[in-house]
C-alpha positions in Angstrom: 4.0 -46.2 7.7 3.8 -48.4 10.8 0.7 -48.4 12.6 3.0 -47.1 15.8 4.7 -44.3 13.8 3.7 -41.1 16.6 0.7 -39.6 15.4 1.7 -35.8 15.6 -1.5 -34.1 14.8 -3.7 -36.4 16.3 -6.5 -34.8 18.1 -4.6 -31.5 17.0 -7.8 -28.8 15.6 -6.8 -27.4 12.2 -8.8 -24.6 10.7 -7.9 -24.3 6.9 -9.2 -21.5 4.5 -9.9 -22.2 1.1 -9.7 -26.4 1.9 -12.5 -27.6 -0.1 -9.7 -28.4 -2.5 -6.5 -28.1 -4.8 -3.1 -26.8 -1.9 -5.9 -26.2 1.1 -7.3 -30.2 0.6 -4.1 -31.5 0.1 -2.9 -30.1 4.0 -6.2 -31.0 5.5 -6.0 -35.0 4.5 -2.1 -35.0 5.6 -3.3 -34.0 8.5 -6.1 -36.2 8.6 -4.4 -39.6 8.4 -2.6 -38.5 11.6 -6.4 -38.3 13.1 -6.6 -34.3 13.3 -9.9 -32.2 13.6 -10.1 -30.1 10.7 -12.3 -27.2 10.1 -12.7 -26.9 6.0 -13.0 -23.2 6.3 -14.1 -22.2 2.4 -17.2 -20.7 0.3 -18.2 -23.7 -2.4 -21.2 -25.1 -0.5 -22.7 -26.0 -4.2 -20.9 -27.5 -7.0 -18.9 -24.9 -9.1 -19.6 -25.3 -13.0 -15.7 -25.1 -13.9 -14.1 -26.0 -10.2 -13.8 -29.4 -8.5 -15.4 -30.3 -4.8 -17.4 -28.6 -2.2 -16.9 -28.4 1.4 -19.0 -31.3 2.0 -17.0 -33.7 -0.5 -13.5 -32.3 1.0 -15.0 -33.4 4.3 -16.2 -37.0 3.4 -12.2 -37.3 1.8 -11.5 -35.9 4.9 -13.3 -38.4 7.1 -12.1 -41.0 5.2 -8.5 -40.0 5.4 -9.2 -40.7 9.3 -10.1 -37.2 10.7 -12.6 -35.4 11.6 -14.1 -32.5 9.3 -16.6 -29.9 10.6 -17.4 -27.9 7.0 -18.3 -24.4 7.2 -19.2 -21.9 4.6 -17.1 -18.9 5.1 -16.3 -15.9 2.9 -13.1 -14.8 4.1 -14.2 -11.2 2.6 -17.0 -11.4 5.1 -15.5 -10.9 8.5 -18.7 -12.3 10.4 -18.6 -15.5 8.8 -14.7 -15.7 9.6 -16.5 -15.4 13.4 -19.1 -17.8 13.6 -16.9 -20.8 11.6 -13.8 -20.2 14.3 -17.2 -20.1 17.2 -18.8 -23.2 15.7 -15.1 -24.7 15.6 -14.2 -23.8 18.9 -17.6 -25.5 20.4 -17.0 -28.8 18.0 -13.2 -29.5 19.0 -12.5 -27.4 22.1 -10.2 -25.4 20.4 -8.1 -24.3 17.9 -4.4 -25.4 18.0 -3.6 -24.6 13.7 -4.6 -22.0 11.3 -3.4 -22.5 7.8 -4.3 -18.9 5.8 -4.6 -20.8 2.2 -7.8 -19.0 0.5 -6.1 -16.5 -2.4 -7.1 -14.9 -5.2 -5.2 -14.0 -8.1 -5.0 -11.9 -11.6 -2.2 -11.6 -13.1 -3.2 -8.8 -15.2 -1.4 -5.2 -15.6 -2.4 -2.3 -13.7 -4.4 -0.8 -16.3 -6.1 -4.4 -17.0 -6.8 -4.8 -13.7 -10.7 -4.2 -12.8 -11.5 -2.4 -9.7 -13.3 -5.5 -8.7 -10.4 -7.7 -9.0 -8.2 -5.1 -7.1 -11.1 -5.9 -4.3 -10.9 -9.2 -4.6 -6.8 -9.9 -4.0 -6.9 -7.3 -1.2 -10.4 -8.7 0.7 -9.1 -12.3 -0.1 -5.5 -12.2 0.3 -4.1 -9.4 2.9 -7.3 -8.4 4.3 -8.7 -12.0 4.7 -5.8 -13.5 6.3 -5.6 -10.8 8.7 -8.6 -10.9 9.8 -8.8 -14.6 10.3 -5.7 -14.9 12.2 -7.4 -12.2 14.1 -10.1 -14.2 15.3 -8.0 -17.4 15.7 -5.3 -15.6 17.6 -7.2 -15.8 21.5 -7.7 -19.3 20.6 -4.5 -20.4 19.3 -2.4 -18.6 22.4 -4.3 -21.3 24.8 -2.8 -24.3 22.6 0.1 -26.4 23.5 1.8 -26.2 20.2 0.0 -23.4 18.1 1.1 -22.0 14.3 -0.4 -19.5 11.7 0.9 -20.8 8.3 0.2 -18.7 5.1 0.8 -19.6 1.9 2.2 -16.8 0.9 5.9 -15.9 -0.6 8.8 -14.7 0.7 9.3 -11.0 0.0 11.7 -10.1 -3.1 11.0 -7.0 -3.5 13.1 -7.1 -7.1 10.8 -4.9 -9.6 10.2 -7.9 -12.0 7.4 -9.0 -9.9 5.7 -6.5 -9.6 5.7 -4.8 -13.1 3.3 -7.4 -14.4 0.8 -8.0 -11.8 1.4 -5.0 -9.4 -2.0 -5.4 -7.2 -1.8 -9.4 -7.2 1.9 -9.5 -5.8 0.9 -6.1 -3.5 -1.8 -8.6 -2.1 0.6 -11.5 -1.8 3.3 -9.6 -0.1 0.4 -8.5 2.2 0.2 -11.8 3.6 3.9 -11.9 4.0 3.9 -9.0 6.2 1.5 -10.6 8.6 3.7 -13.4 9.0 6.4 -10.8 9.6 4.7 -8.9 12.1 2.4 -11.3 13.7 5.5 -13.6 14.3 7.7 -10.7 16.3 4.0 -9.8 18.0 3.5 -13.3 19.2 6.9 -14.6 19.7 6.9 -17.2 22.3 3.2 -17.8 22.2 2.2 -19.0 18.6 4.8 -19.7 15.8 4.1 -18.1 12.7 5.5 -18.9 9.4 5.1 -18.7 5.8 5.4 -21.3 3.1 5.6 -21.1 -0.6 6.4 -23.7 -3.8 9.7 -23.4 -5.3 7.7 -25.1 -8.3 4.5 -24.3 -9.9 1.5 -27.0 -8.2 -0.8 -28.0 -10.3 -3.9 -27.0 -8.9 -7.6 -25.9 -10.9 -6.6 -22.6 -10.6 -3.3 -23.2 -12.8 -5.3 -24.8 -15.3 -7.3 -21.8 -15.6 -4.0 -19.7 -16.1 -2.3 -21.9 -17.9 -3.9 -23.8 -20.3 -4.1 -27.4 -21.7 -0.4 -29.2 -21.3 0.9 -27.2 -18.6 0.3 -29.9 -15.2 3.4 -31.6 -17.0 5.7 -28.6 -15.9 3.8 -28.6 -12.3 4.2 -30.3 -9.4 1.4 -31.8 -7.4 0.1 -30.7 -4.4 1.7 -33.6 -2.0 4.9 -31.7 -1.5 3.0 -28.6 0.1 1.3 -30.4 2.1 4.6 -32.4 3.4 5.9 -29.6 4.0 3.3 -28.0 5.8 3.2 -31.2 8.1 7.0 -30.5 8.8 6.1 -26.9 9.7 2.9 -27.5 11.6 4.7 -30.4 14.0 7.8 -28.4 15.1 8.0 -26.3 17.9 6.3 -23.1 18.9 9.9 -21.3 19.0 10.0 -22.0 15.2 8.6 -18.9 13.8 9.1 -15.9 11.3 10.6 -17.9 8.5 9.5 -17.3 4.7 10.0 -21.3 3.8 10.4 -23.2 0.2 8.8 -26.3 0.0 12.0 -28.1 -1.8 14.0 -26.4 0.4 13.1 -27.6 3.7 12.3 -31.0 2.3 15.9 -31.5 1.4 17.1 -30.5 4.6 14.4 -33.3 6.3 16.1 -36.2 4.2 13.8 -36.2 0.9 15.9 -37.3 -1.8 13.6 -38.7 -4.4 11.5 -35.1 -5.8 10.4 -37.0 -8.6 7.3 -38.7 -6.8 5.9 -34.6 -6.4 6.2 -34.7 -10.3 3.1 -34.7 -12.6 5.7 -36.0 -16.0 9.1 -37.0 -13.4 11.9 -36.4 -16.1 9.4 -32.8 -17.9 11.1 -29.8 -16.7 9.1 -27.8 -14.1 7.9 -24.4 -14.4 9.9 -22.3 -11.2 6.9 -19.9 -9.3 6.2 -16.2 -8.8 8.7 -14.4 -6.7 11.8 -16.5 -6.3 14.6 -15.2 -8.3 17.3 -18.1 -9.0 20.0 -17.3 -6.5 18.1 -16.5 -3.7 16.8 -20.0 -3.9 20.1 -21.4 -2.0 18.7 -19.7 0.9 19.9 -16.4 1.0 19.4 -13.4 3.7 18.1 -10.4 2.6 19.3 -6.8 4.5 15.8 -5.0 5.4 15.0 -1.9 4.9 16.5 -0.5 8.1 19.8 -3.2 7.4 18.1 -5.9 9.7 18.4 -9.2 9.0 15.0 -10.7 7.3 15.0 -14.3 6.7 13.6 -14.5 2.9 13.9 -18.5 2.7 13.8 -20.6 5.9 15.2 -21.9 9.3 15.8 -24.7 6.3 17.8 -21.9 5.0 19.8 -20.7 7.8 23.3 -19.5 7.4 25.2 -22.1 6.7 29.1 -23.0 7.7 31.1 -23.7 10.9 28.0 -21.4 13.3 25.0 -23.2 11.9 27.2 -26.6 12.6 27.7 -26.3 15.9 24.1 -25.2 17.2 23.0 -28.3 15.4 25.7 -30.3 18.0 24.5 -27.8 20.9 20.7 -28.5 19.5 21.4 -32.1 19.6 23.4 -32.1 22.6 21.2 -30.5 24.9 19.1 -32.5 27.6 16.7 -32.4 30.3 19.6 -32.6 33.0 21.4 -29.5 31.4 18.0 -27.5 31.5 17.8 -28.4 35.1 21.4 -27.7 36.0 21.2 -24.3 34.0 18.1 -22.2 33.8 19.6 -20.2 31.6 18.4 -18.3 28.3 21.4 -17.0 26.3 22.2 -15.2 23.4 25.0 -14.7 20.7 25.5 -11.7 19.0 28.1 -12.9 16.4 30.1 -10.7 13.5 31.4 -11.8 10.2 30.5 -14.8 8.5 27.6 -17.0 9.7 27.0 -14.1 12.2 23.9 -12.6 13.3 21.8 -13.8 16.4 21.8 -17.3 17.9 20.5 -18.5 21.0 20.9 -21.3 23.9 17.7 -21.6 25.5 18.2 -23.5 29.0 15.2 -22.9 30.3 12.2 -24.1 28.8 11.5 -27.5 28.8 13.0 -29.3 27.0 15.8 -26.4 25.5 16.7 -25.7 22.5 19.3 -23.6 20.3 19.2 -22.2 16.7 19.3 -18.6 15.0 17.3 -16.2 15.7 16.0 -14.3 19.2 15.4 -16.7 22.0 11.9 -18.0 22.5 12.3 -15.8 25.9 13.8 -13.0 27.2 17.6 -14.1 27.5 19.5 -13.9 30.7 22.8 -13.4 29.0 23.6 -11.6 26.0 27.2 -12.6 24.3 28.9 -10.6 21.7 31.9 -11.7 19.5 33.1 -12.3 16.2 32.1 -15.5 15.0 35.3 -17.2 14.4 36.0 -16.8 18.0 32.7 -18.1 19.4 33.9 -21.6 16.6 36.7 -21.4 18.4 35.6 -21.1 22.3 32.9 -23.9 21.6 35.6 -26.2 20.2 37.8 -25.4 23.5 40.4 -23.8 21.8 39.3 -20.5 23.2 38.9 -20.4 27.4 35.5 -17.9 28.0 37.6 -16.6 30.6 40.4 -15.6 28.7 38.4 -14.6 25.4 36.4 -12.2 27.6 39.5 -10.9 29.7 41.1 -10.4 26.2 38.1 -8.1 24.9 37.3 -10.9 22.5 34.1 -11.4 24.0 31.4 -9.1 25.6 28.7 -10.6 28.0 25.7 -8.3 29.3 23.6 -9.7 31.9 23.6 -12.9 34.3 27.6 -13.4 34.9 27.3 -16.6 37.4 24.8 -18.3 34.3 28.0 -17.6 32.2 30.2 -19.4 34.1 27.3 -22.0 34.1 27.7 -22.2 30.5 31.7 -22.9 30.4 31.2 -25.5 32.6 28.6 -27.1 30.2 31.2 -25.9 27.0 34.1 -28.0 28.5 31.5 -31.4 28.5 30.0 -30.4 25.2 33.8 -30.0 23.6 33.9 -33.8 23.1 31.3 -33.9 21.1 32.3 -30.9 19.1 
């Protein structure tokens, strides 16, 4: 890259569990070229007999990647450790701005095979761990300008095949899922928080260990996790609450060429834990109570003639507009690409996509979603859409006349 390619992390404090190597590493020096602060948040202070690096040599690779490191020995089963690391952290940098819940542990043994001290381990590690740092991050992070939890953790398919092999490991993994589903409605509009899981197996020591001599050839390497974690980490606050592939969301930035993530390009890869074949195109799942729960991505949004146009709106909308407007709306749209959308005029700098608005919305417009194709492509008049019954609008009514007025100049473009 060009020495004046933006720097998006620069200066930016990341405080990564489980970084003194393999997935955890891999983030920490992606973020380090860009000339982050990164805390290497993880418990090998000493070389391991069987495991690569310490804290102390992930922070020399880290320093010489162009960052900062501040090691610290931390347990995430031990809750005051998690405290003093995210203190020391805090008094080093200023601040926290980035917490990436990597540290896991994992057994992929039966129920009956699985020791009570492995059952521990998963949940103190896994569930317990990341909630309990996010915890302690949280008051920090909600004073950044662009904060984000990230867990590596899967999206939730709750299909009994994974479970019925390693019940308490995918119990533990789901756990962290569920943070990132209820920490992301908790802080909505304050931090982002997201998860992000390999479509592939990585190769990583710990894959060794379950897989045996021969198996890095079906495995990916870490570099594609830790691209797409950059991707993740340098978008907006508002992006939040999605369960995110690695593949996925690459494809959607413009990567092309997957083979340089290969360990043997050309040897097929080995597909991980959790993600069932179809639901890899991106699928929605119905939650419990028949809510919409995004399973892949914002990568995987619905696609079609909806998700089209807020990408024009999204790429259309400017500074004057969010002047002119002040406006939040929202779209509650049936049938096909349906679901909720939003037009945020308000905050700087706006913005549009699926989902709730970053903010409370002024405005709330329901309709079928071949009618809101067709008012945003002018061949449906608001006025007469909502006169006809076509469309419903709670709220603001002079910010929805605002909003034809800005229809019939986006209608070009459209």
């Amino acid at each position: 890259t060009s020495p004046f390619t933006f720097r998006k992390l620069a200066g930016c404090t990341l405080f990564i569990t489980g970084a003194s190597r393999g997935i955890g590493k891999a983030i920490a020096l992606k973020a380090a070229k860009d000339g982050a602060n990164i805390v290497i948040a993880a418990k090998t202070a000493e070389p391991h007999p069987t495991l690569p690096g310490t804290i102390y040599t992930a922070a020399e690779e880290i320093e010489a990647a162009g960052g900062k490191a501040l090691p610290c020995i931390v347990n995430v089963r031990e809750e005051q450790q998690i405290i003093n690391a995210v203190e020391k952290a805090v008094k080093t940098f200023g601040g926290i701005d980035i917490l990436v819940n990597n540290a896991s542990a994992i057994s992929l043994t039966g129920t009956l095979e699985t020791a009570t001290k492995k059952v521990n381990l998963m949940m103190d590690v896994n569930v317990r761990g990341t909630y309990l740092t996010s915890k302690a991050c949280l008051p920090h992070l909600r004073k950044s300008k662009n904060p984000h939890i990230l867990n590596l953790s899967p999206p939730m398919n709750l299909n009994p095949m994974w479970f019925k092999n390693h019940c308490a490991y995918t119990i533990s993994k789901y756990g962290m899922s569920m943070c990132v589903l209820g920490m992301a409605e908790e802080f909505r509009g304050e931090v982002a928080v997201n998860a992000l899981w390999p479509k592939t197996a990585i190769h990583t020591a710990a894959m060794d260990m379950l897989g045996g001599a021969g198996i890095e050839k079906q495995c990916r390497k870490t570099d594609i996790l830790a691209d797409a974690a950059y991707c993740i980490l340098t978008k907006p606050k508002t992006f939040t609450g999605n369960f995110i592939i690695d593949e996925v969301l690459l494809r959607e930035e413009g990567v092309k060429d997957f083979d340089v993530y290969a360990i043997a390009p050309g040897h097929p890869l080995m597909p991980d834990f959790f993600l069932d074949k179809k639901k890899l195109s991106g699928s929605q799942q119905e939650g419990a109570d028949g809510a919409k729960v995004k399973t892949e991505s914002a990568a995987a949004e619905p696609s079609g003639p909806v998700a089209e146009t807020f990408r024009v709106i999204q790429g259309a909308v400017t500074e004057e507009y969010v002047r002119s407007t002040q406006g939040v709306f929202q779209f509650e749209l049936s049938g096909d690409g349906g679901g909720t959308w939003y037009i945020d005029l308000k905050t700087k700098g706006g913005s549009a996509g699926f989902g709730k608005p970053p903010v409370t919305a002024d405005v709330v417009m329901s309709m079928s979603s071949a009618d809101f194709v067709k008012m945003f492509t002018g061949k449906l008049k608001p006025t007469l859409a909502f006169m006809s019954g076509k469309l419903r609008i709670k709220g603001n009514m002079a910010l929805a006349i605002k909003l034809e007025k800005m229809l019939s100049q986006l209608n070009s473009k459209l």
